[in-house]
C-alpha positions as CSV (number, residue, x, y, z in Angstrom):
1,X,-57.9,-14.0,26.5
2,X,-58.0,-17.5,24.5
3,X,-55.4,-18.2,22.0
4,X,-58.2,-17.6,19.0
5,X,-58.9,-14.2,20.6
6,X,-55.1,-13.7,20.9
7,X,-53.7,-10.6,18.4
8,X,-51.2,-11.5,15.8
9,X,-49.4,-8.8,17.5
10,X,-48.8,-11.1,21.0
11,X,-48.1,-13.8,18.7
12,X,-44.9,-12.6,17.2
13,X,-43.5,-9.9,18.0
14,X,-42.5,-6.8,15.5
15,X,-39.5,-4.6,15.5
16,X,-40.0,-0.7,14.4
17,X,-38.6,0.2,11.7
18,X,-34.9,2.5,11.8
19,X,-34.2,5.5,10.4
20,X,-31.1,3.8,9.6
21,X,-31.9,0.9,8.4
22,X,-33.8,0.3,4.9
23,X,-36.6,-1.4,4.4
24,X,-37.2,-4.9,2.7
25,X,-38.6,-3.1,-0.4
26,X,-35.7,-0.7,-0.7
27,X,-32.9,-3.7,-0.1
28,X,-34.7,-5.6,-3.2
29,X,-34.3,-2.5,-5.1
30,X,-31.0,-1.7,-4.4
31,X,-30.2,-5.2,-5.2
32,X,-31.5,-4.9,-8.4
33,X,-29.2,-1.7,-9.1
34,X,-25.9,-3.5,-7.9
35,X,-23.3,-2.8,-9.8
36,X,-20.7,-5.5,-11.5
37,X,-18.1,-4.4,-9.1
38,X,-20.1,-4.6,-6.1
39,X,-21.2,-8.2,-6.8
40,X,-17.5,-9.6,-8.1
41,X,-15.7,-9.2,-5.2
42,X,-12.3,-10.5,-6.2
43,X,-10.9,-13.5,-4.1
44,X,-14.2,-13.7,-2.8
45,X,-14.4,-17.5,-3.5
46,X,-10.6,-18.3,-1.6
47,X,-11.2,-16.4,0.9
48,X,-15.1,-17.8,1.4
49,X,-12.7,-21.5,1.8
50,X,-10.1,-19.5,3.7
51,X,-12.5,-18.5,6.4
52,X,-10.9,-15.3,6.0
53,X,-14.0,-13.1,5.5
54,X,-17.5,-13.3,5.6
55,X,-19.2,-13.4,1.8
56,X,-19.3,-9.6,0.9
57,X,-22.3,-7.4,0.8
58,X,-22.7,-4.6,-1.4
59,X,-24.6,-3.1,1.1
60,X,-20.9,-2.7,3.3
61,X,-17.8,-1.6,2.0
62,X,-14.9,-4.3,1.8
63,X,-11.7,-3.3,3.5
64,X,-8.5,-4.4,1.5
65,X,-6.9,-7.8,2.7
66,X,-4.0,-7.3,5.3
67,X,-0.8,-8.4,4.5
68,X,-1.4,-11.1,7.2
69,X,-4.2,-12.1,4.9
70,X,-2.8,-12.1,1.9
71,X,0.5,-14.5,3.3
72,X,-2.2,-17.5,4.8
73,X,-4.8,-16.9,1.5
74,X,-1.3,-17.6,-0.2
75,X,-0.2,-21.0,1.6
76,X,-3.4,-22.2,0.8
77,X,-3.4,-21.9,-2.7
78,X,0.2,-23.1,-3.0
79,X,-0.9,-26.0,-0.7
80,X,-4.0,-27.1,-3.0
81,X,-1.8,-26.9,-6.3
82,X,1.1,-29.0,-4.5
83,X,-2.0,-31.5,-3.7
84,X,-3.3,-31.4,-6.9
85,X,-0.1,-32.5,-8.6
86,X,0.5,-35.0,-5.6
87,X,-3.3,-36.4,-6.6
88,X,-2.5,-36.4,-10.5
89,X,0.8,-38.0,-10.2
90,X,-0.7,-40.8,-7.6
91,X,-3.6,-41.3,-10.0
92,X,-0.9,-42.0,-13.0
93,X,1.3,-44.6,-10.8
94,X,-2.0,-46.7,-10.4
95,X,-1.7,-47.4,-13.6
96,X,-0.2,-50.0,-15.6
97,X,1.6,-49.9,-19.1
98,X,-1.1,-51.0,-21.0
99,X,-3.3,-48.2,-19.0
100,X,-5.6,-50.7,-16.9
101,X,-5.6,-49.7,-13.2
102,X,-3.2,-51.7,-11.3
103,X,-3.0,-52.2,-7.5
104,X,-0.5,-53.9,-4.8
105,X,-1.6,-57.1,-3.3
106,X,-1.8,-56.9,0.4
107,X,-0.3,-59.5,2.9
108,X,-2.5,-61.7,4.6
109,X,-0.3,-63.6,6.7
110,X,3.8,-63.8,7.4
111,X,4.6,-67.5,8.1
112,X,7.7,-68.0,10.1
113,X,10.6,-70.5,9.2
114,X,9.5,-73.6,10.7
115,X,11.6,-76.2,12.5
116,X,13.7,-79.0,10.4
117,X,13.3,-82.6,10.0
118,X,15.0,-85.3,7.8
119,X,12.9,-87.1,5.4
120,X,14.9,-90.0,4.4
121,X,18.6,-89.9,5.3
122,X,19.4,-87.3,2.6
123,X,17.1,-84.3,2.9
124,X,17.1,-81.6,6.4
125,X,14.3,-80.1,5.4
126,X,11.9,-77.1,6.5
127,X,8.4,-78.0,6.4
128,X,7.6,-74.7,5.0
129,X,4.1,-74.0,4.7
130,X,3.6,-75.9,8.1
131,X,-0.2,-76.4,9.4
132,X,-1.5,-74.4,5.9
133,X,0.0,-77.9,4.0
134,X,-3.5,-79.9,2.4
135,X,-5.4,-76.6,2.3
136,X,-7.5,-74.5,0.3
137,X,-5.4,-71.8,0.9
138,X,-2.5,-72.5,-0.3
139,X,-4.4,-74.2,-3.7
140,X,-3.2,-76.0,-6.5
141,X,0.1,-76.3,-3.9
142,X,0.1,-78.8,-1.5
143,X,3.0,-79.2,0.7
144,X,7.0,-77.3,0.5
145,X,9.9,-78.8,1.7
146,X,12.7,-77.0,1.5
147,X,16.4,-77.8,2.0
148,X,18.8,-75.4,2.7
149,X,22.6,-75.4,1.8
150,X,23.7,-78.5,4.3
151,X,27.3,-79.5,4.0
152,X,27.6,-83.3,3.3
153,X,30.7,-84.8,3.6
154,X,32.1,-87.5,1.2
155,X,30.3,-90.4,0.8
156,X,32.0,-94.1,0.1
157,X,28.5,-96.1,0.8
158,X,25.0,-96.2,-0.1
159,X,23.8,-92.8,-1.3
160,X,21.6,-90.7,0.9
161,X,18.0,-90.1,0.1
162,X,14.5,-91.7,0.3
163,X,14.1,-95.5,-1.2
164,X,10.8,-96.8,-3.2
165,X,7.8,-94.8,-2.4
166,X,4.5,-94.1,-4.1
167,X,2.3,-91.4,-5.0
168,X,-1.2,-91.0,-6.3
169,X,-3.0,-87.6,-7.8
170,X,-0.9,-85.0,-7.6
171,X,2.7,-83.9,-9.0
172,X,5.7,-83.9,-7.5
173,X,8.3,-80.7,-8.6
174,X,11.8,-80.9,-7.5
175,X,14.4,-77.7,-8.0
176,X,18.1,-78.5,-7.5
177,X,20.0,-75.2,-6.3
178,X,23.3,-76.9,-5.6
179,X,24.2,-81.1,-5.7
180,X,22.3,-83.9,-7.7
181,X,19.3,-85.8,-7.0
182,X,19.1,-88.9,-9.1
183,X,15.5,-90.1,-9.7
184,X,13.9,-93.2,-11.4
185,X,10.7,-94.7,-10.9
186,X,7.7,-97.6,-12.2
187,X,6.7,-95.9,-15.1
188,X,10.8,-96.3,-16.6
189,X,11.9,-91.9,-16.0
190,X,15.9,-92.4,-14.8
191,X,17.3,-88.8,-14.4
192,X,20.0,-86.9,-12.4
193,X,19.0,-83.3,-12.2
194,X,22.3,-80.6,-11.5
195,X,22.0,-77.7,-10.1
196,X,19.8,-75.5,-11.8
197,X,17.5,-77.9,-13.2
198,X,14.1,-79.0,-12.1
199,X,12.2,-82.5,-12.4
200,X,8.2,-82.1,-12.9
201,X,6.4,-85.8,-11.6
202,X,2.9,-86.3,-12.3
203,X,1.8,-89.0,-10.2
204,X,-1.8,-88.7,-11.5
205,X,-3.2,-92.6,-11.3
206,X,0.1,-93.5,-9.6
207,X,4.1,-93.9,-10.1
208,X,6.4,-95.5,-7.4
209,X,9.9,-93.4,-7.4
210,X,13.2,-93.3,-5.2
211,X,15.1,-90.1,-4.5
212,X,18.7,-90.1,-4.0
213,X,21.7,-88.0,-4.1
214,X,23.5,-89.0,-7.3
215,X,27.0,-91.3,-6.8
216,X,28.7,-88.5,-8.5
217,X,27.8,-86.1,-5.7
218,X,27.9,-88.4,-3.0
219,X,31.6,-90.0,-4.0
220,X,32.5,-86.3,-4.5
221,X,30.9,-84.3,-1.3
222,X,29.7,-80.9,-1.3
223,X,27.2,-78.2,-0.8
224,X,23.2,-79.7,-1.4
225,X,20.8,-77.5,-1.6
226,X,17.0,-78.0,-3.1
227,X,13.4,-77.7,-2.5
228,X,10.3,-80.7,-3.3
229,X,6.6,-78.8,-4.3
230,X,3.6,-81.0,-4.5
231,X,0.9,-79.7,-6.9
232,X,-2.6,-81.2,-6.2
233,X,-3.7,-82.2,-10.1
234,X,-7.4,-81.3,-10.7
235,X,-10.6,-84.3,-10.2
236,X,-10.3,-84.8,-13.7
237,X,-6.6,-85.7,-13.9
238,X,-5.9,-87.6,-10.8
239,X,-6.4,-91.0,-12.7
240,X,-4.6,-90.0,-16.0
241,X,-1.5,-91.5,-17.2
242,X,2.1,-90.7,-15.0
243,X,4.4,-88.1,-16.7
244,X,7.8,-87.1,-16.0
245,X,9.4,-83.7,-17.1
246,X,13.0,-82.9,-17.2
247,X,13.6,-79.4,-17.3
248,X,16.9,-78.6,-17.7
249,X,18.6,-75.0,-16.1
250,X,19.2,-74.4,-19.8
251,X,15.7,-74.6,-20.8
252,X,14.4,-72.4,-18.7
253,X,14.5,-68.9,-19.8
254,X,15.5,-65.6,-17.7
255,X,13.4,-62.4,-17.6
256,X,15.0,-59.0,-16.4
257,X,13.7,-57.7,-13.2
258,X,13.7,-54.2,-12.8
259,X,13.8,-51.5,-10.1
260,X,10.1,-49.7,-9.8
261,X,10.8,-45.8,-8.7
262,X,8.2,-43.6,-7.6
263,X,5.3,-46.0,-8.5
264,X,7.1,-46.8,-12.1
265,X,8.6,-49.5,-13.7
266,X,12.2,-48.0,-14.6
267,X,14.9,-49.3,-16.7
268,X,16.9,-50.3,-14.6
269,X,18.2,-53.7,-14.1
270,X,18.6,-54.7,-10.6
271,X,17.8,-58.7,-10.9
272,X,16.3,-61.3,-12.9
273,X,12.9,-64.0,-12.8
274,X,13.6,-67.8,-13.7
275,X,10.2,-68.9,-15.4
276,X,9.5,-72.3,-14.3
277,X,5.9,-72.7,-14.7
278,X,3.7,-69.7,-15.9
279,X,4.2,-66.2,-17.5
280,X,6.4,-63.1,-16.0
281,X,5.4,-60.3,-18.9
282,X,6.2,-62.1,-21.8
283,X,8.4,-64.9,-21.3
284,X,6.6,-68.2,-20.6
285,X,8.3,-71.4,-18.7
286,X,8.6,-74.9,-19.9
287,X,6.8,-77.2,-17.3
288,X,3.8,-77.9,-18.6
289,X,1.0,-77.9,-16.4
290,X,-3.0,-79.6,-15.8
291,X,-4.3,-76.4,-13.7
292,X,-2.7,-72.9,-14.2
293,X,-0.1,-72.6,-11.8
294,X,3.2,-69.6,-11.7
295,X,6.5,-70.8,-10.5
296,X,9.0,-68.3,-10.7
297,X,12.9,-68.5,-9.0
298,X,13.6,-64.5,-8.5
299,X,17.3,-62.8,-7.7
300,X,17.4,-59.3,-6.6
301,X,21.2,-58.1,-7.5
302,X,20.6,-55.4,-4.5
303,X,18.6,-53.3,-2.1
304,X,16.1,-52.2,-4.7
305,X,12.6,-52.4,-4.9
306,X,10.2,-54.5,-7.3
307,X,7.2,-55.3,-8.6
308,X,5.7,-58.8,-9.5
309,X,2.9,-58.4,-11.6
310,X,0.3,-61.7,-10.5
311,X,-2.9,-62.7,-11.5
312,X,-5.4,-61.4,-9.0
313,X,-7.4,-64.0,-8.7
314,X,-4.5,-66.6,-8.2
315,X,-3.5,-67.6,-4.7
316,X,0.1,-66.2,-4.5
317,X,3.2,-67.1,-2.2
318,X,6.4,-65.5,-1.6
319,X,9.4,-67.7,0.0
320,X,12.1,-66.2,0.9
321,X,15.2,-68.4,0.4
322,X,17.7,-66.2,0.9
323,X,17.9,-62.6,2.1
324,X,15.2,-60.2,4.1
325,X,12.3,-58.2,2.4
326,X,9.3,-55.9,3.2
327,X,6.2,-56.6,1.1
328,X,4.3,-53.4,0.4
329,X,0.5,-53.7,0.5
330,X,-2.2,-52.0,-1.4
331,X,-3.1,-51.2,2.5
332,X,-0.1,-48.9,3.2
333,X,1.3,-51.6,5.4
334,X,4.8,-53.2,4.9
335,X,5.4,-56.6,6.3
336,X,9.1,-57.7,7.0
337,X,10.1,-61.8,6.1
338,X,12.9,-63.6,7.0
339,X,14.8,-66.4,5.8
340,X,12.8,-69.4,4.8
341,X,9.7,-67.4,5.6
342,X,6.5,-67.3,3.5
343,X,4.4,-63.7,2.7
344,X,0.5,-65.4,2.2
345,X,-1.0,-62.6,-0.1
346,X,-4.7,-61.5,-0.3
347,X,-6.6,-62.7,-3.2
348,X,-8.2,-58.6,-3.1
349,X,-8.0,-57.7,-6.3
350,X,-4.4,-56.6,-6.3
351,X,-2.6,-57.6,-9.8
352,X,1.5,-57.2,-8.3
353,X,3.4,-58.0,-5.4
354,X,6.0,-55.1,-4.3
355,X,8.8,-56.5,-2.9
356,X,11.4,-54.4,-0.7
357,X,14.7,-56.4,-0.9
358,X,16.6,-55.1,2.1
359,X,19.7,-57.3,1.6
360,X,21.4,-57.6,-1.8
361,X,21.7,-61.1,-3.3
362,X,17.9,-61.6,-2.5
363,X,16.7,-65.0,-3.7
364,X,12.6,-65.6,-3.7
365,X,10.2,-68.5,-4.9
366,X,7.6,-67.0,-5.8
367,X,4.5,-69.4,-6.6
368,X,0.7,-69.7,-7.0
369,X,-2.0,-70.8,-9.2
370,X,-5.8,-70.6,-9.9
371,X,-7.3,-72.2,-6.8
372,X,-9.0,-75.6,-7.8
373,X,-11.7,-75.2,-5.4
374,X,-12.0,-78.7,-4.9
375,X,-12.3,-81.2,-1.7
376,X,-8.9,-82.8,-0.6
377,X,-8.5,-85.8,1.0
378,X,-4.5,-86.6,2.0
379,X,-2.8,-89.3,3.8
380,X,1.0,-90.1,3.5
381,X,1.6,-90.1,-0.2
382,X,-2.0,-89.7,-1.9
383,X,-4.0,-86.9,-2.3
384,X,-7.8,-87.1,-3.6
385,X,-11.4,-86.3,-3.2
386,X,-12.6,-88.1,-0.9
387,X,-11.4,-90.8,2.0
388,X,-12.4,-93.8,0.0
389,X,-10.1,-93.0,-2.8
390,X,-7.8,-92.4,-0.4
391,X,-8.5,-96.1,0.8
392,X,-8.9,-97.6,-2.5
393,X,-5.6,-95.6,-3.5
394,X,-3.8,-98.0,-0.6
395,X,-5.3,-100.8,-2.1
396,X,-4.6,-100.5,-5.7
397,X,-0.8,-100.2,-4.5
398,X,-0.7,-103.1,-2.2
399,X,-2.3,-105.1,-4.8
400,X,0.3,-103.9,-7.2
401,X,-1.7,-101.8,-9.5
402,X,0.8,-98.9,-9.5
């Protein structure tokens, strides 16, 4: 027989119908005559999640739950409240004070301490941001020296430092954490900063300048102590007039730091943030600046933890000068730096830096600015756009332009 001569019978094959069974037609009715009860089976829905039972049918009678039953349906229900609160309270510590979601920065990169070299005959210093020095990355910051507490002995002859020197299109910041630097230069500045105080050089179109310990310090001996930032100046500033700022340890003003609990800012007071350059909540520093740039000298009293709230689209830096600390990323991940090591944050969209201080007596730099997004041409003391202003930089100085 063909397939078009084939029965619908051989095609599919029937089942009788049982005495025991009903029929479609007298399912649909007594679906239509199902009683409330029959229908609202209660703790049908948890135990549906459960996987305790199988949905209910009013066409077969539901057993009670066992006592086994009952115990697991229980844990669940306990377990999905104790999420729920977990959830809500999570939800509430991504938020800030003024109610805007707020996230942790991750780390991109731990830099290790790096080797020391003298510049001059006055200053042991740790190159600190190493082969990242001149880079986009580390934008509108340059190059960090930093000098750490180095014994000098007293000192009857010429002062230690670095003699006549220029500069051309950037700025030159200097912080003094223990002994004197005394500075003068071509455009007439003369200054000893103590410790606490900072000097702010804009080299723009150029400046020659020496660098010395002072003869106070020198006669007298002591701890020395300090750290030298260059800040690349924007296109439009590199050939403006030089500048000098003194900022005095007075000047600058002091913000409380304190301890974040449980995803919350708390009350208490477990450090403080020197505003150099920039904003920390409401207190502003003094330096003024060409590009917006945060410089902030940070103390945590004790093991405590912190946040930093930061600009998300700024590049941002933590130094450690003193101490140990985990940063805590927006990635769950904790990153451990050492002394005179450097956290490189992400620019992801994360508006605070967490910082885990696991010694007390912390002491941070913490630094970063809008990145300039500009080209940058360096050799020895200038820093441009371009090689032939690099070359026409040399020039200008050996002609006696500066």
């Amino acid at each position: 027989m063909s397939s078009q001569q084939r029965s619908p019978a051989s095609c599919r094959r029937r089942r009788s119908p049982s005495p025991t069974r009903p029929t479609r037609q007298q399912r649909s009715t007594k679906n239509a005559h199902a009683t409330e009860e029959e229908t609202n089976w209660p703790g049908q829905i948890s135990a549906e999640i459960c996987g305790l039972r199988r949905t209910p049918s009013p066409h077969r009678p539901q057993k009670p739950m066992s006592q086994t039953e009952v115990a697991v349906l229980s844990r669940y229900i306990s377990l999905a409240a104790l999420l729920t609160t977990t959830t809500l309270a999570t939800i509430a510590q991504a938020y800030s004070d003024d109610g805007s979601m707020a996230t942790l920065r991750s780390v991109r990169q731990i830099m290790p301490q790096t080797p020391r070299h003298w510049v001059g005959d006055g200053f042991h210093v740790h190159p600190v941001f190493a082969n990242k020095a001149f880079t986009e990355e580390m934008s509108p910051f340059l190059m960090f020296d930093y000098a750490p507490p180095t014994i000098f002995p007293p000192n009857s002859g010429p002062p230690k430092g670095v003699g006549q020197h220029p500069h051309r299109g950037f700025e030159t910041v200097t912080i003094a954490f223990d002994g004197e630097v005394e500075h003068k230069d071509s455009n007439g500045g003369h200054d000893i900063i103590k410790k606490g105080d900072v000097q702010w050089m804009t080299a723009a179109r150029g400046i020659v300048h020496q660098e010395f310990h002072s003869k106070g310090f020198s006669e007298r001996g002591g701890t020395f102590e300090m750290c030298q930032l260059w800040v690349n100046l924007p296109k439009k500033f590199k050939m403006t007039k030089p500048s000098y700022q003194a900022i005095l340890d007075g000047a600058i003003p002091v913000a409380d730091l304190t301890e974040t609990k449980d995803g919350q800012c708390s009350d208490e007071k477990v450090g403080n943030v020197r505003v150099i350059a920039g904003s920390f909540g409401e207190t502003k520093g003094p330096a003024t600046t060409r590009s917006p740039v945060e410089l902030w000298d940070v103390t945590i009293d004790r093991k405590a933890t912190v946040d930093l709230p930061f600009p998300p689209d700024y590049n941002c830096i933590v130094f450690v000068r003193r101490g140990v600390i985990d940063v805590l990323g927006n990635d769950g991940k904790s990153r451990e730096v050492e002394p005179q090591g450097v956290a490189l944050m992400k620019t992801d969209g994360g508006d605070r830096v967490r910082i885990i201080a696991k010694q007390k007596n912390t002491s941070l730099l913490v630094m970063g600015g809008r990145p300039l997004n500009e080209p940058i041409a360096a050799r020895g003391p200038f820093v441009m756009n371009t090689m032939e202003e690099i070359y026409q930089a040399n020039r200008d100085y050996h002609m006696g332009k500066f």
